[in-house]
C-alpha positions in Angstrom: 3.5 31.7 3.1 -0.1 30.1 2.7 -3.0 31.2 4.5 -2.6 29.8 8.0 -6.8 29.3 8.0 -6.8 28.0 4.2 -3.7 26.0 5.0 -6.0 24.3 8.3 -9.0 23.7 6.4 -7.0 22.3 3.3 -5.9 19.9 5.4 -8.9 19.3 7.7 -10.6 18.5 4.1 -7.7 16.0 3.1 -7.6 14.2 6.1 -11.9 13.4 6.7 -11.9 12.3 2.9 -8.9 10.2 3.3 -10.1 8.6 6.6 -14.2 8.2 5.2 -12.6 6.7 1.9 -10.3 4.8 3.3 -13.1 3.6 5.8 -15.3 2.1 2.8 -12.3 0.7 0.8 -11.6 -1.4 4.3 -14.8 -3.1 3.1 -13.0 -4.9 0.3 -10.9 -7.1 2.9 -14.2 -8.4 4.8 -14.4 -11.6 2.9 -10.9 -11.4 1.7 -7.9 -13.9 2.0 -5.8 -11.2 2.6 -5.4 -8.3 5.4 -4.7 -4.7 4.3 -1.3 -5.0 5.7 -0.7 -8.2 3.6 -2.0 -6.8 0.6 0.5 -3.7 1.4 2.7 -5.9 1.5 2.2 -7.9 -1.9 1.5 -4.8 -3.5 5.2 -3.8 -3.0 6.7 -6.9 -3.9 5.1 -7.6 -7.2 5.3 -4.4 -8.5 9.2 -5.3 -8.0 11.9 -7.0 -10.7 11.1 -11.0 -10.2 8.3 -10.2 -7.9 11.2 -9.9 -5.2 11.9 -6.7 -2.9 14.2 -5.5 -0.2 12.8 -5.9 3.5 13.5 -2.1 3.9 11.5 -1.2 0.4 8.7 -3.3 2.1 9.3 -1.4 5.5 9.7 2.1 3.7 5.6 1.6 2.2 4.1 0.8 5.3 2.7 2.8 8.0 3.5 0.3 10.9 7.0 0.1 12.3 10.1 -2.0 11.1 9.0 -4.7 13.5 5.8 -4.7 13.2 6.4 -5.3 9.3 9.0 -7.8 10.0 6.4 -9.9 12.0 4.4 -9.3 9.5 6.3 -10.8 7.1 7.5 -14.0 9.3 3.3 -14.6 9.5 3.1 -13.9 5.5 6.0 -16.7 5.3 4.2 -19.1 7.3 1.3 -18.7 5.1 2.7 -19.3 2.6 2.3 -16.1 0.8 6.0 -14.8 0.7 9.5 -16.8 0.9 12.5 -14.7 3.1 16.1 -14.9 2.2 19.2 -13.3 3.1 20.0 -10.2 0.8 23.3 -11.3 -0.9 23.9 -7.0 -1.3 23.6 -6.5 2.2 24.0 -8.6 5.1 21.7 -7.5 7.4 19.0 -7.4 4.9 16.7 -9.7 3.4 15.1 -10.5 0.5 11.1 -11.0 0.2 9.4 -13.0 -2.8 5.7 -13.5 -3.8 5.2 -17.0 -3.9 2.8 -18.6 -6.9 0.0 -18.7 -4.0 0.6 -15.0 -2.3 0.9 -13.6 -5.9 -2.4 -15.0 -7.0 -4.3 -14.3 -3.7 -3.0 -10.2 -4.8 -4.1 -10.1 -7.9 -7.5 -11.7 -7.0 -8.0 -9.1 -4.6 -6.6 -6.3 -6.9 -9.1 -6.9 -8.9 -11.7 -6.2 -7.0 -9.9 -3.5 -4.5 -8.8 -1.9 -8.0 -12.8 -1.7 -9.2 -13.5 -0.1 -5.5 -11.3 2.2 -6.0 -12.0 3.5 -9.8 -15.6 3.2 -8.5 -15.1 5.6 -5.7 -12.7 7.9 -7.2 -14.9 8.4 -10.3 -16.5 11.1 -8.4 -13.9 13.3 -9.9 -13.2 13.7 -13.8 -10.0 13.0 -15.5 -8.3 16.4 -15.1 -9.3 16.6 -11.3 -7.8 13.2 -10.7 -4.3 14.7 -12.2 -5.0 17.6 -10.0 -5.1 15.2 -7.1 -2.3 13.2 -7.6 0.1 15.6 -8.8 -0.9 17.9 -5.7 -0.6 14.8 -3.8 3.3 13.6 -5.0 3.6 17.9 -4.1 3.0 17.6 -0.8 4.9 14.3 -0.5 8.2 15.8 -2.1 7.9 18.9 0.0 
């Protein structure tokens, strides 16, 4: 087993860089058409076949409850920014789509979110940043 201290302060580390990092990416949303959540949101369903995902793929990303994301989503809709259907596979499921308009307004923003992040990140060197993010998809696995 770890050291219980190490273990602590590992984590300590993790969390304050995450939360001060995370603070100064929020930044990118001030004048943007799009809230984190929404952005979540399109992130997940354009990466997906026919920019089209499964309600619970959405839910599964986020970090706000099933409701919350299904609200979420009925706002999105009204905006414009997604379309909501039935999930032919499964009955109590649905089916959310980019639109042309929600698509665009992502990758606008992903753009510039995506800059802010290789910006911030570029504090560490290539082999540190694989360090990270295979220690990272570790920890997420375990």
């Amino acid at each position: 087993m770890a050291d219980r201290k190490l273990a602590l302060e590992a984590w300590e580390s993790l969390f304050r860089a995450q939360h001060e990092l995370f603070d100064e990416m929020a930044r990118d949303f001030d004048d943007a058409h799009l809230t984190q959540a929404e952005y979540d949101v399109l992130l997940t369903v354009t990466r997906s076949p026919d920019m089209t995902a499964r309600l619970r793929d959405v839910t599964s990303n986020m970090l706000i409850s099933q409701p919350s994301v299904s609200r979420l989503i009925d706002r999105m809709v009204a905006r414009g920014l997604v379309s909501k259907c039935p999930d032919p596979d499964d009955g109590r499921g649905a089916l959310i789509r980019a639109t042309d308009a929600g698509a665009r307004a992502f990758r606008a923003l992903a753009t510039v979110h995506g800059r802010s992040i290789a910006e911030r990140m570029s504090r560490l060197d290539d082999d540190e940043l694989r360090t990270l993010r295979d220690l990272a998809d570790k920890l997420r696995r375990a």
